[in-house]
C-alpha positions in Angstrom: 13.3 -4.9 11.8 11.9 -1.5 10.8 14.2 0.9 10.0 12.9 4.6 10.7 14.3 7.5 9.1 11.0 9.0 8.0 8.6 8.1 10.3 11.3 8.4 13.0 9.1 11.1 15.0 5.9 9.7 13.6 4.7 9.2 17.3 5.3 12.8 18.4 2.7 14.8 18.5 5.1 17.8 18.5 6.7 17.0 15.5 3.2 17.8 13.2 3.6 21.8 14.3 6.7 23.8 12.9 8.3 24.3 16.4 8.3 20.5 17.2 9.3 19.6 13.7 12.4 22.5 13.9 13.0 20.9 17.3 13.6 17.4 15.3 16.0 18.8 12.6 12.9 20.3 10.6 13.7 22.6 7.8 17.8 21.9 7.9 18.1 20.4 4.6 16.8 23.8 2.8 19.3 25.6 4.0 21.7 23.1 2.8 20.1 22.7 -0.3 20.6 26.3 -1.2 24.6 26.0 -0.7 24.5 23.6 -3.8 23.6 23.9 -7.3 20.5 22.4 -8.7 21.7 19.7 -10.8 23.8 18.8 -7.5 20.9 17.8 -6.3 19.3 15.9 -8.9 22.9 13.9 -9.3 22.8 12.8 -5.1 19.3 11.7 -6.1 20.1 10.1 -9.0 22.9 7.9 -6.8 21.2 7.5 -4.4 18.5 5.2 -6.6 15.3 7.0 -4.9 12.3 5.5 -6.8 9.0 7.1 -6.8 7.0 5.6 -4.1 3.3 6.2 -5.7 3.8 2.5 -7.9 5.7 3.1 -11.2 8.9 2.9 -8.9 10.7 4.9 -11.9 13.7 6.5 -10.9 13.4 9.9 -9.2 16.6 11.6 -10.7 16.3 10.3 -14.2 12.0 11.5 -14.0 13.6 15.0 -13.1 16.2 15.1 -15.3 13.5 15.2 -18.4 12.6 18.6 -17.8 13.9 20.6 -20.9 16.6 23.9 -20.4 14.6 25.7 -22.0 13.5 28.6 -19.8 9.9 27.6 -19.8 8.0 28.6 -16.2 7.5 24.6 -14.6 5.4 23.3 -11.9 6.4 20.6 -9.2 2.8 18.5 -8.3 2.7 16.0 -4.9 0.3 13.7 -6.1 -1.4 12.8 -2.5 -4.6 11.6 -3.8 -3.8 8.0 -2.8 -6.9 6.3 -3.8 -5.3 2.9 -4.6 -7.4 0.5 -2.1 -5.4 -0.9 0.9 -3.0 2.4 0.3 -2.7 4.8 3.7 0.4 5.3 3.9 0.4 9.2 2.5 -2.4 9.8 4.6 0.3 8.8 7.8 2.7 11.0 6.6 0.2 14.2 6.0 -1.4 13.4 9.4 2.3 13.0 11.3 4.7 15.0 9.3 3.2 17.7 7.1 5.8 19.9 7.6 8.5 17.0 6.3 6.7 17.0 2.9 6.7 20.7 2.6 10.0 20.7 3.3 10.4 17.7 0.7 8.6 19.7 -1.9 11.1 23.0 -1.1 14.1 21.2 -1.6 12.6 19.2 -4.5 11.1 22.5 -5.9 14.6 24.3 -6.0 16.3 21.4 -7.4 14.3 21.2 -10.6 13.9 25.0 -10.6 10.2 25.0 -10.1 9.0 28.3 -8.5 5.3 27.0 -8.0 4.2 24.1 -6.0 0.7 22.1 -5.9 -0.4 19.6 -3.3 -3.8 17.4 -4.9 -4.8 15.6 -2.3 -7.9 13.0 -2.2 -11.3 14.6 -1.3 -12.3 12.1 0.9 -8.9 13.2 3.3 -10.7 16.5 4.4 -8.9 16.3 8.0 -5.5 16.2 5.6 -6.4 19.2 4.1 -7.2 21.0 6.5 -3.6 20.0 8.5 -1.8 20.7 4.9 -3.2 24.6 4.8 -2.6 25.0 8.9 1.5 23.8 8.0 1.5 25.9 4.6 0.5 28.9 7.0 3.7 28.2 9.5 5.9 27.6 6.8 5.1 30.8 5.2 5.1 32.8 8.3 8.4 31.4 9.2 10.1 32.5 6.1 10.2 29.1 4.6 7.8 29.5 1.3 7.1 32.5 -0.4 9.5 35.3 -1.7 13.6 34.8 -1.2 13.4 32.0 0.8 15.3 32.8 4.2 17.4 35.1 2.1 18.9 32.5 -0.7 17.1 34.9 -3.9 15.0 31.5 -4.6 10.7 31.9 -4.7 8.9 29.0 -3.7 4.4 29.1 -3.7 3.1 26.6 -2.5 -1.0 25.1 -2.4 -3.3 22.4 -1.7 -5.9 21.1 -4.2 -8.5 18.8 -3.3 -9.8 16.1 -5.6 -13.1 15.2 -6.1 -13.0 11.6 -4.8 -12.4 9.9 -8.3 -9.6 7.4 -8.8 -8.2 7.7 -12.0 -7.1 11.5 -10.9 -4.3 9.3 -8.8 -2.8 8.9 -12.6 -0.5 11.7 -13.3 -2.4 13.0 -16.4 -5.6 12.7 -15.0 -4.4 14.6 -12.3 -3.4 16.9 -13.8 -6.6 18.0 -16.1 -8.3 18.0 -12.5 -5.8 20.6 -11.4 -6.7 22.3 -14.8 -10.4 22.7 -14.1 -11.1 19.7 -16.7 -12.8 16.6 -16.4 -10.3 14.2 -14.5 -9.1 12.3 -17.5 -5.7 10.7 -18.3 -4.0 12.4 -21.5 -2.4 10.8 -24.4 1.8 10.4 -23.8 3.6 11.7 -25.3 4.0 14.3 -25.0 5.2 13.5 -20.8 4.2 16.1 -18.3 8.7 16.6 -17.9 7.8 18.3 -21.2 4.1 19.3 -21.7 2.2 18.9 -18.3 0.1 21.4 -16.3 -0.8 24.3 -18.4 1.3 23.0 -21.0 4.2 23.8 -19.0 6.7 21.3 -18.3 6.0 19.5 -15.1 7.3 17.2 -12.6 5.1 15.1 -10.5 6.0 13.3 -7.6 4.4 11.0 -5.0 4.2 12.0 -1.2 6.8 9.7 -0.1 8.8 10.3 -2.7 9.4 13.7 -2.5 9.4 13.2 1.7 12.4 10.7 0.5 14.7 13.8 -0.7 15.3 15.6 3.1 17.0 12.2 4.1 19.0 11.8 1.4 20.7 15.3 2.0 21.0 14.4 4.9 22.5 11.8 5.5 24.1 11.1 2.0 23.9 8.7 -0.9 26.2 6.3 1.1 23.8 5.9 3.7 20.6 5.9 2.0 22.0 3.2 0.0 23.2 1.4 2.8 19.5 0.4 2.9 17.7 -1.3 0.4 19.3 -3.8 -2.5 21.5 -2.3 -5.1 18.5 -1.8 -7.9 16.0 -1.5 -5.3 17.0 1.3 -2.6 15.9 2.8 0.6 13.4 2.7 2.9 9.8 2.3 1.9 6.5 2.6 3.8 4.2 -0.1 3.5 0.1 0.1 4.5 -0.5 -3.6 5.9 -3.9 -4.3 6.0 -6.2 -7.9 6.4 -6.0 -10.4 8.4 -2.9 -9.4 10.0 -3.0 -8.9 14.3 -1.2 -5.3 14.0 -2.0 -3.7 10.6 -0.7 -0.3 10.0 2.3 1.7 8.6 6.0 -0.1 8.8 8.9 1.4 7.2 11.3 -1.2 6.2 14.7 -1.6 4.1 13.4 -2.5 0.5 13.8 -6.4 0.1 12.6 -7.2 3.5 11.1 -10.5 3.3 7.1 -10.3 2.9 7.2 -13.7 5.7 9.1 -11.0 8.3 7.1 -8.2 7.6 3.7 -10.2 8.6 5.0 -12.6 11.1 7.2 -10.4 13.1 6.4 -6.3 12.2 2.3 -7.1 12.1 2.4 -10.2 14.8 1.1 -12.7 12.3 -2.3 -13.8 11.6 -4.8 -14.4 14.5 -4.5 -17.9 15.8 -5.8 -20.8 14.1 -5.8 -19.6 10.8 -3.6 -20.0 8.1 -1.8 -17.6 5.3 -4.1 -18.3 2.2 -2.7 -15.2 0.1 -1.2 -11.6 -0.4 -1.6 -8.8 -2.3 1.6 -6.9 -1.9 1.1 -3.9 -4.2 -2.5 -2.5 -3.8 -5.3 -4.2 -4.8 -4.3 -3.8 -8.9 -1.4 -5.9 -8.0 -1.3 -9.9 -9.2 -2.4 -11.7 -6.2 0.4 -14.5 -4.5 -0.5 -17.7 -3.0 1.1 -18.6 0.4 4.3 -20.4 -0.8 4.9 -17.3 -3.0 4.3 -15.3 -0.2 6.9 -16.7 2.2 9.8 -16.8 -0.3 9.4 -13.1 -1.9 11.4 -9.9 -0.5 9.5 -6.8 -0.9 11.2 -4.9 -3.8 10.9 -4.4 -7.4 12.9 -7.0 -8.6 11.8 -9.9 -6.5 7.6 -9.1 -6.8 8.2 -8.9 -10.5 10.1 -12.7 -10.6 6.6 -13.9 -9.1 4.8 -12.2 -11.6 3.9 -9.5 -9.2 4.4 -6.0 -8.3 5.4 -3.5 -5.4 2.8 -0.7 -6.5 2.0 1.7 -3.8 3.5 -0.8 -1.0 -0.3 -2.1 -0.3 -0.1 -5.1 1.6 -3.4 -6.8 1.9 -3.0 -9.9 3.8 -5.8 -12.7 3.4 -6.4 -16.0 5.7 -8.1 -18.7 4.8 -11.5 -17.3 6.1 -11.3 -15.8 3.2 -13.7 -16.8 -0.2 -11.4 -15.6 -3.5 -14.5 -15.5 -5.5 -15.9 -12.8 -3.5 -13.6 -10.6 -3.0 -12.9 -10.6 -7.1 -16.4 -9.8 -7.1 -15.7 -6.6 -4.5 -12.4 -5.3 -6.7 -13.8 -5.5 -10.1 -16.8 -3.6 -9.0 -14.6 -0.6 -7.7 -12.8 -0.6 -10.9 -16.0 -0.6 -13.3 -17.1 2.3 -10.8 -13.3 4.4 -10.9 -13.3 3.7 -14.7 -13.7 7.1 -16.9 -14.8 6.1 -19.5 -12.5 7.1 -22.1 -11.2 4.3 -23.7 -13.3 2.0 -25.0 -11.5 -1.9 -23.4 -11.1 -0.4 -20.3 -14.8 1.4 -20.1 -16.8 -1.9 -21.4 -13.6 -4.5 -20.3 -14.4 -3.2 -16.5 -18.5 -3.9 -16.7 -17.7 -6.9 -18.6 -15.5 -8.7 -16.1 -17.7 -7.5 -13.1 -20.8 -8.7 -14.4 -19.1 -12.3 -15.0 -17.7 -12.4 -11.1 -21.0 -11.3 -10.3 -23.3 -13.7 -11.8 -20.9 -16.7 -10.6 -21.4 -15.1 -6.7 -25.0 -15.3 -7.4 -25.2 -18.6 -8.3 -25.8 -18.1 -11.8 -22.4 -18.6 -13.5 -21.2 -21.0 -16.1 -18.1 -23.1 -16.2 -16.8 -21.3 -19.2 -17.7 -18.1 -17.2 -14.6 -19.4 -15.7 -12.3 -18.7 -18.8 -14.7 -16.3 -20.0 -13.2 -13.9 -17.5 -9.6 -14.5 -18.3 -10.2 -14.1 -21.4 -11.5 -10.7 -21.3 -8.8 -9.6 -18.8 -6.0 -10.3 -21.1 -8.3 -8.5 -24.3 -7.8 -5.0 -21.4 -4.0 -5.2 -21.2 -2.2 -3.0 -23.1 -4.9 -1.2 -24.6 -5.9 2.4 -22.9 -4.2 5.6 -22.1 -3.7 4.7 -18.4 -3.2 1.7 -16.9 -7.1 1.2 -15.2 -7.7 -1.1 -17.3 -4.2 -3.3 -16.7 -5.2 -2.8 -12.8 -8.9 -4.6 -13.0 -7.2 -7.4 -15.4 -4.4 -8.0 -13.1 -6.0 -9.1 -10.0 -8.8 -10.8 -12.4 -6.3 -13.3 -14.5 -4.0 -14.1 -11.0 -6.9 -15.0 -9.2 -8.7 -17.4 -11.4 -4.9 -19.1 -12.5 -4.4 -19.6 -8.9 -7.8 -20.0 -7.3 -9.7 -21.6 -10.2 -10.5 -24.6 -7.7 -12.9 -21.6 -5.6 -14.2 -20.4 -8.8 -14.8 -23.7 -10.0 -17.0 -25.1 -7.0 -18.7 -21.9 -6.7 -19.9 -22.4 -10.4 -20.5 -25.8 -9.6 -22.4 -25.7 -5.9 -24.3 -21.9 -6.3 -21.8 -21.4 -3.2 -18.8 -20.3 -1.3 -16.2 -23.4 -1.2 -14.8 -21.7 2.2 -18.0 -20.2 4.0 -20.0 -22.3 2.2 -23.0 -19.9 2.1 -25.4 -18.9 -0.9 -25.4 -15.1 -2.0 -28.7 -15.4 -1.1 -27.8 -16.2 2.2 -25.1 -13.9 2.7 -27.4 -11.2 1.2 -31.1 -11.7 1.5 
């Protein structure tokens, strides 16, 4: 059962230009944003229990509520870098409805009294940028950014930055000393960027989604976005289904829509003959679920976390039993020793640890203690950096040994795969 109010017109083509997206109720909600006050605004959002969608899933009111009265200029930043792997759903939106995010960021921008506006989106989305700067154009040209906007005495700039392809700028900080001209490096909290975030100016930064999110809920009101969702866990959310799945792609679904519904009915299940082996519902950082976990979770906060999960970025990688664990350990840890920074020591040499372990043991060369070897350095990462890299390599590191030690086990054991029962040198040579 998908339930589209965002992505509503997602399959009109008209609705990516301003005159199709006017057509479709475009640009509505700023003009009835400027008949209330501000803090109006943040107390509907507040209500309505809006969540950022970028993974923290802290709540959107309360994050803009932070920023101090103290005069001080402040800057609203979309953070559109989306380099979580197994996360497209941002790239959707920008392709579909850029014009609904600018229009997001205009009522989001006059709400927490921000007269300057970034987008940083993620180099490798050079097509996004391009359709971002074309929609900035229209929006300006149709009185919708710039000076008074259409006559309400409020200034709104608005620009697109592009990253340089790094993950760790998808962190707000980090993002941040990008935007800055700086190495793209978390920073120490506090103080938080509500206080002390670009140019030392307090800051608000919000994920694409999220600030798409705010339209609706002037819109249509806190009644009926709530009517959505569960009572912590409210809304719509967009989820990028990937794997092993016969329609992967981008559903929008209540929040606490059963995982089992969302593969088997929205994506068509898995392709015939093969079984659900496991999930990872929140980007590949997420703890990984075996099948039975899989079929009794609802995808929301609450009930990920009561499996010892997460809903992240809404990532849904879905795996068969085709499918060697060991391997694809091997694959994630060595994107997170790449996307590491460097800055904190557990995360820099915890990373190239942990990927030289699940290495050796896909080579053949591993040790049965490699086994707890690995676990062990995982849970020496948690808890110990500035950002959370380091927690996101652990993660997935500890939940798939604990629930795929068998694979790990016989690959240590054989010099091979336990499911395609090949050698790396096979696979590889």
């Amino acid at each position: 059962m998908e339930a589209k109010i965002i992505s509503e017109h997602y399959n009109k083509d008209e609705f990516i230009g301003i005159d199709g997206y006017k057509k479709h109720g475009g640009y509505e909600q700023v003009a009835n944003a400027f008949k209330m006050q501000p803090k109006e605004i943040i107390e509907m959002v507040k209500a309505a229990g809006l969540r950022g969608r970028g993974g923290a899933g802290f709540p959107t009111g309360m994050k803009w509520s932070f920023l101090p009265d103290n005069g001080e200029e402040r800057y609203l930043l979309c953070n559109a870098d989306e380099g979580e792997p197994g996360t497209f759903k941002d790239r959707k939106m920008m392709e579909r409805a850029p014009h609904q995010l600018i229009e997001g960021m205009i009522i989001s921008g006059y709400a927490v009294r921000s007269h300057k506006g970034y987008i940083y989106v993620r180099g490798e989305y050079r097509h996004i940028i391009e359709l971002l700067e074309k929609a900035i154009k229209e929006a300006y040209d149709a009185g919708y950014l710039g000076k008074n906007i259409q006559g309400s005495g409020f200034d709104f700039d608005l620009d697109v930055y592009s990253g340089a392809g790094a993950y760790i700028c998808g962190e707000e900080t980090g993002m941040i000393s990008s935007l800055e001209g700086f190495k793209g490096q978390p920073k120490l909290k506090p103080p938080f960027p509500a206080v002390q975030g670009y140019l030392k100016k307090p800051t608000i930064v919000n994920n694409v989604e999220t600030l798409a999110s705010v339209k609706y809920i002037l819109r249509d009101g806190v009644e009926a976005y709530r009517k959505y969702g569960t009572e912590k866990s409210a809304g719509t959310k967009l989820f990028s289904v990937s794997g092993d799945v016969q329609r992967p792609g981008t559903y929008e679904v209540p929040l606490g829509y059963p995982l089992k519904q969302l593969i088997e009915e929205e994506c068509g299940g898995l392709k015939p003959g093969r079984k659900l082996k496991a999930v990872i519902p929140g980007g590949s950082s997420a703890p990984i679920l075996n099948a039975e976990e899989s079929y009794k979770v609802n995808m929301d906060y609450e009930s990920l976390q009561s499996v010892g999960s997460m809903l992240g970025s809404g990532a849904v990688i879905v795996i068969d039993d085709t499918r060697c664990m060991v391997d694809l350990l091997d694959v994630t840890l060595h994107f997170y020793h790449h996307e590491s920074c460097g800055q904190c020591t557990p995360c820099r040499e915890g990373t190239g640890w942990i990927n030289k372990i699940a290495n050796k043991i896909v080579k053949g060369e591993g040790r049965v203690q490699d086994i707890d070897l690995l676990e062990t350095v995982a849970k020496n990462m948690m808890g110990k950096t500035i950002c959370a890299l380091s927690d996101a390599a652990a993660m997935p590191t500890i939940s798939f040994v604990q629930k795929f030690r068998d694979e790990f086990e016989f690959y240590v054991r054989e010099g091979r795969s336990k499911v395609k029962g090949q050698t790396y040198a096979q696979v590889h040579g």
